[in-house]
C-alpha positions as CSV (number, residue, x, y, z in Angstrom):
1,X,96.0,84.6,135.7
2,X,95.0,83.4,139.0
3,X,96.8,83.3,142.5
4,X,98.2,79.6,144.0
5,X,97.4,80.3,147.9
6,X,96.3,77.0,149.8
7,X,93.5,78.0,152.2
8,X,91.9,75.7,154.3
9,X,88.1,76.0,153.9
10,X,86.2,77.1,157.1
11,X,88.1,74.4,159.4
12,X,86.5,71.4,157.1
13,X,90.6,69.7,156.2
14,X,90.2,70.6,152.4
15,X,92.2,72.9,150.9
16,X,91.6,75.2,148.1
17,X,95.0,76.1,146.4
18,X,94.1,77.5,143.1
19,X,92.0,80.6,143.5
20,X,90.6,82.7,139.9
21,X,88.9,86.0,139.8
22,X,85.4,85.2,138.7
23,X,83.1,88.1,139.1
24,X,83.6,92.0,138.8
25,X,80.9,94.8,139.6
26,X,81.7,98.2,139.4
27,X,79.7,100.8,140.8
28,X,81.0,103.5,138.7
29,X,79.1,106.4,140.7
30,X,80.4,105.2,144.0
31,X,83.6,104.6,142.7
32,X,83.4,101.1,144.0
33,X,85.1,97.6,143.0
34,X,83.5,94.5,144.3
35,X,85.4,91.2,142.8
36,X,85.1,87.7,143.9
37,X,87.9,85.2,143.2
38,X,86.9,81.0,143.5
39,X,88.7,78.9,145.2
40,X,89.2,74.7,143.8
41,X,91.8,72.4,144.5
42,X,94.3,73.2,142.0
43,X,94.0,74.4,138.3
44,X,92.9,71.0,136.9
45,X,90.4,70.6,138.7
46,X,88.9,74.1,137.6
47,X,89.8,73.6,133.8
48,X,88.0,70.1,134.4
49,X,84.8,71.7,135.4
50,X,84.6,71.4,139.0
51,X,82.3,73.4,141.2
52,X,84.3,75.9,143.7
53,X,85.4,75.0,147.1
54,X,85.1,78.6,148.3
55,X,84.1,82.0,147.6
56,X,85.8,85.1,148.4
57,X,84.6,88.4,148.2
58,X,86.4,91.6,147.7
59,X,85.3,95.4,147.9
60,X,87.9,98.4,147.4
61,X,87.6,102.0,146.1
62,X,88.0,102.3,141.8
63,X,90.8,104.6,142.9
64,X,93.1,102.0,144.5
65,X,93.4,101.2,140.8
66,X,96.6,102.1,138.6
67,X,94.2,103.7,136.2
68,X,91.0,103.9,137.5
69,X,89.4,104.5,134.3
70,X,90.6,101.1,133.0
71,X,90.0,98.1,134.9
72,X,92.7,95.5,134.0
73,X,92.7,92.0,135.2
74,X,96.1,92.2,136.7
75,X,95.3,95.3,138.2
76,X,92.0,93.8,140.1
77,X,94.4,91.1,140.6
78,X,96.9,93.3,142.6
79,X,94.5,95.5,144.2
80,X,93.2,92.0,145.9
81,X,96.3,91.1,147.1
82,X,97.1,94.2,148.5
83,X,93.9,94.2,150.4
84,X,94.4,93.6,154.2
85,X,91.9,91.1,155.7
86,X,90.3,92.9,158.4
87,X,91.6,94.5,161.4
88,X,92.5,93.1,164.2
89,X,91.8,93.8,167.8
90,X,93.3,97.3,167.6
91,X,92.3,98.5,164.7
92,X,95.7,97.9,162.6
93,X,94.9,96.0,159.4
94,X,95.7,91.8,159.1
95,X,98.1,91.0,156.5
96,X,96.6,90.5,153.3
97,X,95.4,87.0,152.5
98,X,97.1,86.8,149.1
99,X,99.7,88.8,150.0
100,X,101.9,86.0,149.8
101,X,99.8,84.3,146.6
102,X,102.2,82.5,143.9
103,X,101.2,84.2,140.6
104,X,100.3,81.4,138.2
């Protein structure tokens, strides 16, 4: 699974469209999820070996997950694209970045 989102990469003109969860840590005392999906141009170059355009990282509570004593890939994967991306001036949470994501 991975999501197909094109994000331009910090202003630069490229775009990374195909983004693939890559890392997981779980704090299991704290309760906490920290995941980090990779962004590339699209899926061949990432099957092709390609280093990563971007890194995103993502931090949430074990609980947000359907069962929190089973991590599931589509589950981290839907827990990041719930996750707003910040808050803006006052206080009320951005849309999420994925939010929108293609499934592929």
């Amino acid at each position: 699974m991975a999501f197909l989102k094109p994000i331009e990469i910090n202003g630069t003109g490229v775009v990374a469209a195909y983004w693939r969860l890559t890392h997981l840590q779980l704090d299991r005392v704290a309760g906490v999820l920290e995941t980090q999906l990779h962004g590339y141009l699209d899926e061949a170059a990432r099957r092709g070996g390609k280093a990563p355009l971007q890194r995103l990282n993502f931090r949430f509570e074990q609980d947000a997950m359907d069962d929190p004593g089973r991590l599931a890939i589509d589950d981290l994967y839907r827990a990041i694209r719930a996750q707003p991306a910040g808050l803006d001036a006052d206080g009320e949470a951005l849309p999420p970045v994925f939010g929108t994501a293609t499934d592929i």
